[in-house]
N, C-alpha and C positions, 0 to 999 in steps of 0.2 A: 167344581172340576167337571166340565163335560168331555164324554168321550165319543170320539167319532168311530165309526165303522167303516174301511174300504169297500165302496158296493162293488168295485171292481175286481176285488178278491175272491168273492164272493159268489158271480156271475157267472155263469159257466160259458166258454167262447162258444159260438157256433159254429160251428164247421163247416168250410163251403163245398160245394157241391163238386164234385168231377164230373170232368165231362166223361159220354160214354167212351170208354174204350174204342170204341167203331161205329160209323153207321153207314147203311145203305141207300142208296138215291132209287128210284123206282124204276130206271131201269136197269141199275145192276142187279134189283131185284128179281126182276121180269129175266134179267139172262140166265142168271141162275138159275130161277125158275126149270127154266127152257132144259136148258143143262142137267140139271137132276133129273127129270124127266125123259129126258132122252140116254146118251152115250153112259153117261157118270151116275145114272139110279143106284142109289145105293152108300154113294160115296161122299161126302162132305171137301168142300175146298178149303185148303189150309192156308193163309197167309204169314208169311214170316220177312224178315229181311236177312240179306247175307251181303258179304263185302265183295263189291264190285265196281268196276269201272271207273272211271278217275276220279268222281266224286266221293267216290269210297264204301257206299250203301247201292244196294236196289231193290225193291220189293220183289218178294219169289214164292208162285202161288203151284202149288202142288195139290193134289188127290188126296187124298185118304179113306182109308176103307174104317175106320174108327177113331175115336179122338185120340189121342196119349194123354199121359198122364202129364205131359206139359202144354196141354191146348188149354186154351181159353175160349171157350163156347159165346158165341156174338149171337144174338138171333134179332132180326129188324126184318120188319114187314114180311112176317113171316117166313123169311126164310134163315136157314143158320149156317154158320161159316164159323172157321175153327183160325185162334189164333195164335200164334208158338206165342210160349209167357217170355222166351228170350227177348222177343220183337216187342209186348206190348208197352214197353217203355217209348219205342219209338214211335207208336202207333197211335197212342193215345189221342182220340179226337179226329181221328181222320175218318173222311169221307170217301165211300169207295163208289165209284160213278161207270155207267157202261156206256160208251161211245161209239159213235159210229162217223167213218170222216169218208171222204171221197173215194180214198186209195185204202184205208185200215181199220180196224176193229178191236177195241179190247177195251179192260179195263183200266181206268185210271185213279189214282188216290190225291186227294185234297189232303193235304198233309200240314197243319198247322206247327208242327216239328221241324219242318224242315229251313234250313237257312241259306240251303241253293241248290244247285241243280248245276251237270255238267253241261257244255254245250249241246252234245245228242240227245240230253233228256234223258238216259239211259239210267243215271245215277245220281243218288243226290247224298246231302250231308248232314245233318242235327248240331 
């Protein structure tokens, strides 16, 4: 009588990897940068989402003078940005990038999350 062993019982799964929660491009870095430095010394940018515009979501980036007890602390190419733990479900893996265009300026997010966008770009949906 021979007896077999399941090696697969036995194996312990490996777990894959997450992606980061966030990351920065070097020049949302660089604004940042700038930003802290100047007007907002002091103060850490928070990103979160809240329900808006017909797509139903938009990202919403506020001040903070300390993290709360619901931030999630990002830090990438040395700089650090705080993320509500509401949002980072949606957030997860997105790329925060700082642009600069003929007429505008700001930041925008690469959002792997996301499954559309309204027409104005204003809002989008998961």
């Amino acid at each position: 009588m021979s007896t077999t062993t399941d090696t697969h019982a036995a194996t312990p799964r490996s777990k894959r990897a997450l992606p980061p929660l966030m990351q920065l491009t070097d020049g949302a870095a660089e604004r940042l940068r700038a930003l802290y430095a100047a007007g907002e010394e002091g103060k850490l940018l928070r990103i979160g989402v809240k329900t808006k515009g017909c797509s139903g979501m938009a990202y919403d980036l506020s001040w903070a003078d300390a993290p709360a007890s619901t931030d999630e602390r990002v830090t990438d190419k040395g700089v650090t940005v705080l993320v509500d733990r509401k949002a980072s479900l949606f957030l997860i893996g997105t790329v925060m990038d700082y642009e600069v265009k003929a007429m505008s300026a700001g930041f925008t997010f690469t959002n792997p999350n996301e499954k559309g966008r309204c027409g104005c770009g204003e809002s989008f949906h998961v």
